[in-house]
C-alpha positions in Angstrom: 0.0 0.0 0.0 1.4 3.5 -1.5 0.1 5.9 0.8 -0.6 9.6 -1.5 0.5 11.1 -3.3 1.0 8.3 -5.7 2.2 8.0 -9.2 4.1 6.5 -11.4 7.9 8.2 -10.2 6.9 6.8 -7.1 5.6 2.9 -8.0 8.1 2.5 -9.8 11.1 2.6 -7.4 9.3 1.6 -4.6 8.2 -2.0 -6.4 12.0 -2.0 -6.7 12.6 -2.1 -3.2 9.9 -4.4 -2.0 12.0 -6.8 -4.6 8.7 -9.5 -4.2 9.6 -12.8 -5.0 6.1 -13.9 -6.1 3.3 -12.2 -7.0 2.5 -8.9 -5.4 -0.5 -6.2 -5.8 0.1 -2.4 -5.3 -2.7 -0.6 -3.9 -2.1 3.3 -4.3 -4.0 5.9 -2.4 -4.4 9.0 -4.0 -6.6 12.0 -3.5 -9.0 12.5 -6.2 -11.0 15.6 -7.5 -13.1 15.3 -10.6 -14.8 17.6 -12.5 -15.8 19.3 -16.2 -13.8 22.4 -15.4 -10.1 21.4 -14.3 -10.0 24.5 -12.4 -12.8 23.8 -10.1 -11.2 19.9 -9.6 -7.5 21.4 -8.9 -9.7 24.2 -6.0 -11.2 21.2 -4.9 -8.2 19.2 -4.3 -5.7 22.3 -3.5 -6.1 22.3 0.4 -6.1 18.4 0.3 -2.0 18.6 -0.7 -1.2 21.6 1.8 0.4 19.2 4.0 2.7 17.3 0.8 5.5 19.6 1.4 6.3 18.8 4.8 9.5 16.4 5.4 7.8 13.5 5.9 5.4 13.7 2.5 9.4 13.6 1.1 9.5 9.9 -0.5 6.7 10.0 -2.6 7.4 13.8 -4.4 11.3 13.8 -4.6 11.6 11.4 -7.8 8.5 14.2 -9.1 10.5 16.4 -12.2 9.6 19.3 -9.9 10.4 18.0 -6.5 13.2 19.8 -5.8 11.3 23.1 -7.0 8.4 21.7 -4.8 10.5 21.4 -1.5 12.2 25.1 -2.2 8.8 26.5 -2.7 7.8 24.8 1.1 10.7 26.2 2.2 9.8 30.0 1.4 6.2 29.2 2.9 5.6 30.0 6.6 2.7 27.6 6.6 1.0 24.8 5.4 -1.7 26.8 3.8 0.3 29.2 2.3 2.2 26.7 0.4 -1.0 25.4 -1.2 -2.1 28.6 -2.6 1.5 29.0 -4.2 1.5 25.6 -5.5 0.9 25.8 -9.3 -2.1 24.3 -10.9 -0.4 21.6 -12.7 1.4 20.5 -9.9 -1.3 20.3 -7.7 -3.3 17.8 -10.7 -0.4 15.7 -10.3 -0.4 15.5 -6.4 -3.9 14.8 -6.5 -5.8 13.0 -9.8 -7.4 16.7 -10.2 -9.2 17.2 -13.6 -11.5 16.3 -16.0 -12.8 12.8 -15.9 -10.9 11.8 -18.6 -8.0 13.6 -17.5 -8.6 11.6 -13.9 -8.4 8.4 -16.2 -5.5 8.9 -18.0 -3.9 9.6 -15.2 -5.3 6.0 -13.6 -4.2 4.3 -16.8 -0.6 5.5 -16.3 -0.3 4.4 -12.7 -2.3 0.9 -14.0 1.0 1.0 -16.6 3.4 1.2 -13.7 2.0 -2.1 -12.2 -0.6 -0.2 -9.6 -3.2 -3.1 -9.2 -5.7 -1.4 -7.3 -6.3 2.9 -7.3 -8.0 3.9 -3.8 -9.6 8.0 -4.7 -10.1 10.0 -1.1 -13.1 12.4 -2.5 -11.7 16.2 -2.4 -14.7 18.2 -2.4 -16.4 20.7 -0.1 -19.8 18.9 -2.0 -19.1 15.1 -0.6 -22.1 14.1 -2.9 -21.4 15.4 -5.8 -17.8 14.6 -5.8 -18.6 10.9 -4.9 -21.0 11.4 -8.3 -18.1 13.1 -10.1 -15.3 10.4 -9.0 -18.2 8.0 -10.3 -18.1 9.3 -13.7 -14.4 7.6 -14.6 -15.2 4.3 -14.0 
């Protein structure tokens, strides 16, 4: 179990070091926002990551292309909260599976590619209903 954020930079070396001699299932966890307008899913999901920049969140976003830039950013921010609203919108649809529902799906295909066998999506929403609804719509 791949706690979030998870994607592929992260599976992969991580299935590396578990080094299973048999047959072995990843489950990843990731936070999930879905919706027709990208830039109401990425607002849902933004205060969801607000804790991803802390030290401990480290494993999972250091092998990220912008980890580094992600960690520096942290690093300028006094809080949690104000490192969310700096965050930029396409990192934040990475840290979460924030977008469109076929944006959502591609994004499940690619962890599917990196040998993910089963995708658990925590709802981001401030509407639990319609995000459960919206979340629906990928299957």
């Amino acid at each position: 179990m791949l706690a979030e954020p998870c994607t592929p930079e992260h599976v992969r070396p991580a299935r590396q070091q578990i080094a299973a001699s048999g047959p072995h299932h990843v489950v990843a966890y990731n936070v999930a926002s879905v919706h027709d307008d990208p830039a109401v899913a990425i607002a849902d999901a933004r205060p969801t990551v607000q804790w991803i920049g802390e030290p401990d969140w480290a494993p999972p976003v250091r092998p990220l292309a912008f980890g580094e830039e992600l960690a520096a950013l942290r690093a300028r921010c006094v809080s949690p909260a104000e490192f969310a609203l700096k965050l930029p919108d396409v990192w934040v649809s990475q840290l979460a599976l924030a977008g469109t529902p076929d944006a959502v799906r591609a994004r499940l295909d690619e962890l599917a590619d990196s040998r993910v066998a089963s995708s658990v999506l925590i709802p981001a929403s401030p509407r639990p209903l319609a995000a459960l609804e919206n979340l629906a719509r990928v299957l």
